[in-house]
matplotlib code that plots the C-alpha trace (Angstrom):
import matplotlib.pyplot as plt

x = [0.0, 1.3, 1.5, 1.3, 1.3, -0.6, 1.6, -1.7, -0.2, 2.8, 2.8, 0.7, 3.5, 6.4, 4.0, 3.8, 5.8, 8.2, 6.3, 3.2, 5.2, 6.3, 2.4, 1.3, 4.9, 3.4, -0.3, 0.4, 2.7, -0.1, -2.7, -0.3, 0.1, -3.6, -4.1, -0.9, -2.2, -5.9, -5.2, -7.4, -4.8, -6.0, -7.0, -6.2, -9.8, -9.8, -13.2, -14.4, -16.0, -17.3, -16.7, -16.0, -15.8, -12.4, -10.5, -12.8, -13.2, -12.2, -11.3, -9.9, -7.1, -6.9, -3.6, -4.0, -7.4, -7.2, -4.9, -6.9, -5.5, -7.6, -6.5, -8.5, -8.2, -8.0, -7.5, -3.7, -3.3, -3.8, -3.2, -2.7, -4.4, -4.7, -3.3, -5.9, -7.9, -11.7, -12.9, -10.0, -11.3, -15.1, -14.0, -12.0, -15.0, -17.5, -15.1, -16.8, -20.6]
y = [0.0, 3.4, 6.2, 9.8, 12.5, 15.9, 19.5, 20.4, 17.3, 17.7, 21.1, 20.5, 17.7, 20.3, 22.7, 19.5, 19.0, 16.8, 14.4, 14.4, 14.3, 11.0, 9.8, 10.5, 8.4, 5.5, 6.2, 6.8, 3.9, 1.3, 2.8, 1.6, -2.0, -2.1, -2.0, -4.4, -7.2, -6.3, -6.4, -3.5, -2.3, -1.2, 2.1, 3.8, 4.5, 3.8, 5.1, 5.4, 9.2, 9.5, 9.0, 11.6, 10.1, 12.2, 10.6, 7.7, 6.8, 9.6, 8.0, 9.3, 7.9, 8.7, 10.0, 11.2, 12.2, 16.0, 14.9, 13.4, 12.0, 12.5, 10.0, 8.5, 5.0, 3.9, 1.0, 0.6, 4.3, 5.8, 9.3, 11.2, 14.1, 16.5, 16.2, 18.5, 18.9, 17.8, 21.5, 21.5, 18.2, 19.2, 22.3, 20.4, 18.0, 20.6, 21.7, 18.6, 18.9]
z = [0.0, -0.8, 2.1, 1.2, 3.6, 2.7, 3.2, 5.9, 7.6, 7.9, 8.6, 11.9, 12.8, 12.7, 15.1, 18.0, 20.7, 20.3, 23.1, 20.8, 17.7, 19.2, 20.0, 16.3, 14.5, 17.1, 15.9, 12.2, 12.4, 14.1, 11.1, 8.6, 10.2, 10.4, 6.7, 6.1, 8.5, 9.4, 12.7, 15.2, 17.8, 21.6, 21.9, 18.6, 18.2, 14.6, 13.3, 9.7, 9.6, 5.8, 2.2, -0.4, -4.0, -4.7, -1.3, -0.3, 3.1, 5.8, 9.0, 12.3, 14.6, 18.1, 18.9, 22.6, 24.2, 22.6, 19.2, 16.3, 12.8, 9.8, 6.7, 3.7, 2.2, -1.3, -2.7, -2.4, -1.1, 2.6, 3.0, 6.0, 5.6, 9.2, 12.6, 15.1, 18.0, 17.8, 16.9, 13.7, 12.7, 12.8, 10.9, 8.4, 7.8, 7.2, 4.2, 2.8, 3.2]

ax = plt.figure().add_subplot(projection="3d")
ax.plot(x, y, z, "-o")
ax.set_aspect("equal")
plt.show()
């Protein structure tokens, strides 16, 4: 599967601290695993949001209880595409609808 990381990504990385930079390399890495083996892991909170015909399904990852991950899956391509806090994320949704 291909991984691709959007600029509004990885610009929200550079702005963590370096303790929640950490958190979200763990999280992004477990997403990735999930979709190679299929295997849920503990307390990710993986949850499938919505599906946009351009990105196909928007899902969230849990990174601590205030950081969220945003991504999209596609056949053979997951892209990461926000890092926020749960107001960012609602905001960044609504872009859609």
């Amino acid at each position: 599967m291909i991984v691709k990381y959007k600029a509004r990504f990885e610009k929200a990385f550079r702005r963590l601290a370096s303790s929640d930079r950490q958190r979200t390399l763990e999280a992004v890495e477990q997403v990735e695993r999930f979709f190679a083996t299929r295997q849920a892991p503990e307390g990710l909170g993986l949850k499938k949001l919505f599906v946009v015909e351009s990105l196909g399904a928007v899902c969230e990852a849990r990174v601590t209880l205030a950081i969220r991950v945003l991504f999209s899956v596609q056949p053979d391509l997951l892209t990461f595409l926000m890092i926020g806090d749960h107001d960012e994320v609602r905001r960044f949704i609504k872009s859609f609808r």
